[in-house]
DOTORPA-680610 format. One record per residue (C-alpha): residue in three letters; x, y, z; residue number from 1. Coordinates in Angstrom, 2 decimals. Layout:
REM residues N
 rest       x       y       z  nr
  ALA       X       Y       Z NUM
...
END
This chain:
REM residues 172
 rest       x       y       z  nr
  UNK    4.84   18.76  -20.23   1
  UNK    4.21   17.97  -16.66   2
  UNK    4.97   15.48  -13.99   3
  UNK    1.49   14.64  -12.38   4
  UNK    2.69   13.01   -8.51   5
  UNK   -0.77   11.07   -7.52   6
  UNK   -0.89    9.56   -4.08   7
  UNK   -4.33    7.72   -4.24   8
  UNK   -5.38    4.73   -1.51   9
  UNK   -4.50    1.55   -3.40  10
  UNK   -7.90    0.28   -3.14  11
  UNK   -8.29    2.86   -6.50  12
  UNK   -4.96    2.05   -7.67  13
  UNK   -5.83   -1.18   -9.78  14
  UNK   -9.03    0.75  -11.67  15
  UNK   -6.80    3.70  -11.48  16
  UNK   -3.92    2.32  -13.62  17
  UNK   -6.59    0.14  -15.96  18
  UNK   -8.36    3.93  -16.58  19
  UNK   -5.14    5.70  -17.90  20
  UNK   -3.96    3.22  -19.78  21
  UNK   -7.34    2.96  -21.73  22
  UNK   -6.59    6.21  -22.84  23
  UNK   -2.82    5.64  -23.94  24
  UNK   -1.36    7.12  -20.25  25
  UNK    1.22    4.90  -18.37  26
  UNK    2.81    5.61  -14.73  27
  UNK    5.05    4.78  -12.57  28
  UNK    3.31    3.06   -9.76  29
  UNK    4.85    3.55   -6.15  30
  UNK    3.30    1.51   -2.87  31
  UNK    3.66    4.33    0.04  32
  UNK    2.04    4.43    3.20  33
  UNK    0.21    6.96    4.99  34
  UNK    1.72    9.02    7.49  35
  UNK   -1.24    9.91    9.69  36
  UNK   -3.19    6.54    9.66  37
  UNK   -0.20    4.20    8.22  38
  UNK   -2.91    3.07    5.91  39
  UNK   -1.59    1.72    2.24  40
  UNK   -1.03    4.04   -0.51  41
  UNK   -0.06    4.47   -3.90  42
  UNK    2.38    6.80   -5.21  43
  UNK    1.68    7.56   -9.01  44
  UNK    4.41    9.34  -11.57  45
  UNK    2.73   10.38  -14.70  46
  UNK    4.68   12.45  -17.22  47
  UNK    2.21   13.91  -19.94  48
  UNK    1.88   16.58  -22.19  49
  UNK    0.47   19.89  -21.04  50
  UNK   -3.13   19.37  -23.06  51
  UNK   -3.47   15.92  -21.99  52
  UNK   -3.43   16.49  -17.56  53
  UNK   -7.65   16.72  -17.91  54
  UNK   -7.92   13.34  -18.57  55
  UNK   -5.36   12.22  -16.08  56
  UNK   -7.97   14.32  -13.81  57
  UNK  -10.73   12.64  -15.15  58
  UNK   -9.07    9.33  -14.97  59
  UNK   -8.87   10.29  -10.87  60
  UNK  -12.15   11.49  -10.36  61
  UNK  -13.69    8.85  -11.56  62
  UNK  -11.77    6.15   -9.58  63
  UNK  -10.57    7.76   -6.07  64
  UNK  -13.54    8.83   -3.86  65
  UNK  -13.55    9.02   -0.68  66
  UNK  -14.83    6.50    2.07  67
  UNK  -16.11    6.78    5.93  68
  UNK  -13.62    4.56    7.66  69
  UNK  -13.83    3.69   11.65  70
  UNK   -9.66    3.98   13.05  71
  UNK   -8.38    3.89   16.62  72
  UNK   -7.72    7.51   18.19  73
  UNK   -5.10    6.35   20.12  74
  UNK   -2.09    8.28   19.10  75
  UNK    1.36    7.57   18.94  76
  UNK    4.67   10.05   19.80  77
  UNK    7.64   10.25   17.99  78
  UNK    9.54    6.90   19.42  79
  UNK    6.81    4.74   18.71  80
  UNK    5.42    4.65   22.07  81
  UNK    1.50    5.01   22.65  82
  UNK    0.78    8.12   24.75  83
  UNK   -1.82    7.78   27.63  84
  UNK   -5.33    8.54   26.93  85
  UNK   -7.87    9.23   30.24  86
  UNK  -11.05    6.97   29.42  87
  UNK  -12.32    4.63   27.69  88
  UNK  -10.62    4.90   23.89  89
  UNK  -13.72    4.78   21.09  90
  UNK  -12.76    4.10   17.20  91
  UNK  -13.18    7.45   15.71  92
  UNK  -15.25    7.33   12.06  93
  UNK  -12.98    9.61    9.57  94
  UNK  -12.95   10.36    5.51  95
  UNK  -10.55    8.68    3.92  96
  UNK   -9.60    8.51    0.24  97
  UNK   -9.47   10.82   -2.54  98
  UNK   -6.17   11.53   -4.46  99
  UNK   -3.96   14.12   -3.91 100
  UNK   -2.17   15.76   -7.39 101
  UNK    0.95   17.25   -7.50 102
  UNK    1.99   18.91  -10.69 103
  UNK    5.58   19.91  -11.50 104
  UNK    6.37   21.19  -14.89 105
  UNK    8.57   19.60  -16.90 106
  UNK   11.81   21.48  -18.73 107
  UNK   13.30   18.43  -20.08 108
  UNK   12.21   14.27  -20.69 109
  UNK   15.75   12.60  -21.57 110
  UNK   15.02    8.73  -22.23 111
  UNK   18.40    6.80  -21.61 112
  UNK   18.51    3.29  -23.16 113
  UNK   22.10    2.12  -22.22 114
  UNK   25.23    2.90  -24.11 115
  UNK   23.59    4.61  -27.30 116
  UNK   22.40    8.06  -28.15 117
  UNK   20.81   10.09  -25.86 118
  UNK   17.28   10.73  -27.47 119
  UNK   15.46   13.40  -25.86 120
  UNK   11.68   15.26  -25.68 121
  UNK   11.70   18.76  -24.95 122
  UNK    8.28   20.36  -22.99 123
  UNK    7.37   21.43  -26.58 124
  UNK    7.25   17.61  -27.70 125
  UNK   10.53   17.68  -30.00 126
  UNK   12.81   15.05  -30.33 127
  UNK   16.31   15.65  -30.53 128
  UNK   19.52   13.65  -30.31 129
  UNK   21.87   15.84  -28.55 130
  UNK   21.53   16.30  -24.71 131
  UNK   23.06   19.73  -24.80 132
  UNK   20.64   21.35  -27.63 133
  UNK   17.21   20.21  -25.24 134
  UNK   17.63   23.04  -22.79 135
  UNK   19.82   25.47  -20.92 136
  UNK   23.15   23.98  -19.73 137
  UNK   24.47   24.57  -15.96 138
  UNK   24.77   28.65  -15.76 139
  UNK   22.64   29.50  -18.30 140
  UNK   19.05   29.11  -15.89 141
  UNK   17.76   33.03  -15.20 142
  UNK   17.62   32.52  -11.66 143
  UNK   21.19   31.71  -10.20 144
  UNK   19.95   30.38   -7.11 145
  UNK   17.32   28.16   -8.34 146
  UNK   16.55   24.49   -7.24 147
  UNK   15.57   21.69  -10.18 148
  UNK   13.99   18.30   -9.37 149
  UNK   15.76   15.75  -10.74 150
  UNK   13.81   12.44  -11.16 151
  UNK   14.80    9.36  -12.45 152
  UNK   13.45    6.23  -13.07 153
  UNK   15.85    3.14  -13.23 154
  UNK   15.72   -0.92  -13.02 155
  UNK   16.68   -2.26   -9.50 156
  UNK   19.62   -3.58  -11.01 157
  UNK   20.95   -0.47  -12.23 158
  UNK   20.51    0.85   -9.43 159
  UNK   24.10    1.54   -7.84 160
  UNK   25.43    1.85  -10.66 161
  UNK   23.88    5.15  -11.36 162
  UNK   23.99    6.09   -8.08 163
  UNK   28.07    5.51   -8.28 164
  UNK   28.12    7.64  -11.51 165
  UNK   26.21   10.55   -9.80 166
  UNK   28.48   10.54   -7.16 167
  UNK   31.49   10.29   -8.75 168
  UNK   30.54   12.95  -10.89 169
  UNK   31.43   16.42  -10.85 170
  UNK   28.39   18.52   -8.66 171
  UNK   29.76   21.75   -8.63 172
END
């Protein structure tokens, strides 16, 4: 399984979204901006099995093209303040557009519905019930020093609540 990270321009985003859901994907969409032209973005988390990422790369190449865009050269430092330019300042044509893919594998899909069993979908597709038999528990990962991602999807309202329970709970 893998966790496909799209950041596309949301111009594609609508088409995008109507184009993986025709073929039974659904994501998490995200509205990010651009850091270098502050232009509006999209931020899309797809979780989907291993033999299914082509068509979420079909999906994108078929929806997020680039574009020839005219945007104002005039730069900006780190506080916010425009730095001088000598001259006269002339929009500057640039490509925008695209997508850009990030993929993560995935060790472990737990879907938490409030207060009942914890069902969960291993990266081999197998359900199971128990949260301790889908995967190695803390100490058991080969390398000692290794990082995991840790991504979750809640409601707003939810929110800091599970934030409180992460907290509270023991990190070591």
């Amino acid at each position: 399984m893998q966790l496909l990270i799209v950041i596309a321009q949301d111009e594609d985003a609508g088409l995008l979204s109507q184009r993986l859901s025709a073929v039974n994907l659904r994501a998490t969409k995200i509205d990010t901006v651009g850091g270098f032209l502050a232009r509006g973005n999209v931020t899309l988390l797809i979780g989907v099995e291993d033999g299914r990422v082509e068509d979420v790369f079909d999906a994108i190449r078929a929806t997020c093209h680039t574009r020839r865009r005219f945007v104002n050269p005039l730069m900006s430092s780190a506080d916010g303040l425009a730095l001088s330019v000598p001259g006269p300042i002339l929009p500057m044509e640039v490509e925008i557009g695209g997508a850009v893919v990030f993929s993560l594998p995935v060790r472990r899909l737990v879907l938490m519905h409030g207060g009942g069993p914890r069902p969960v979908a291993t990266k081999d597709g197998d359900a199971v019930e128990s949260k301790e038999s889908a995967g190695p528990e803390r100490g058991e990962d080969a390398g000692a020093n290794a990082t995991s991602l840790v991504l979750s999807i809640v409601r707003y309202e939810d929110a800091d609540k599970v934030v409180s329970g992460l907290l509270a709970g023991d990190t070591a």
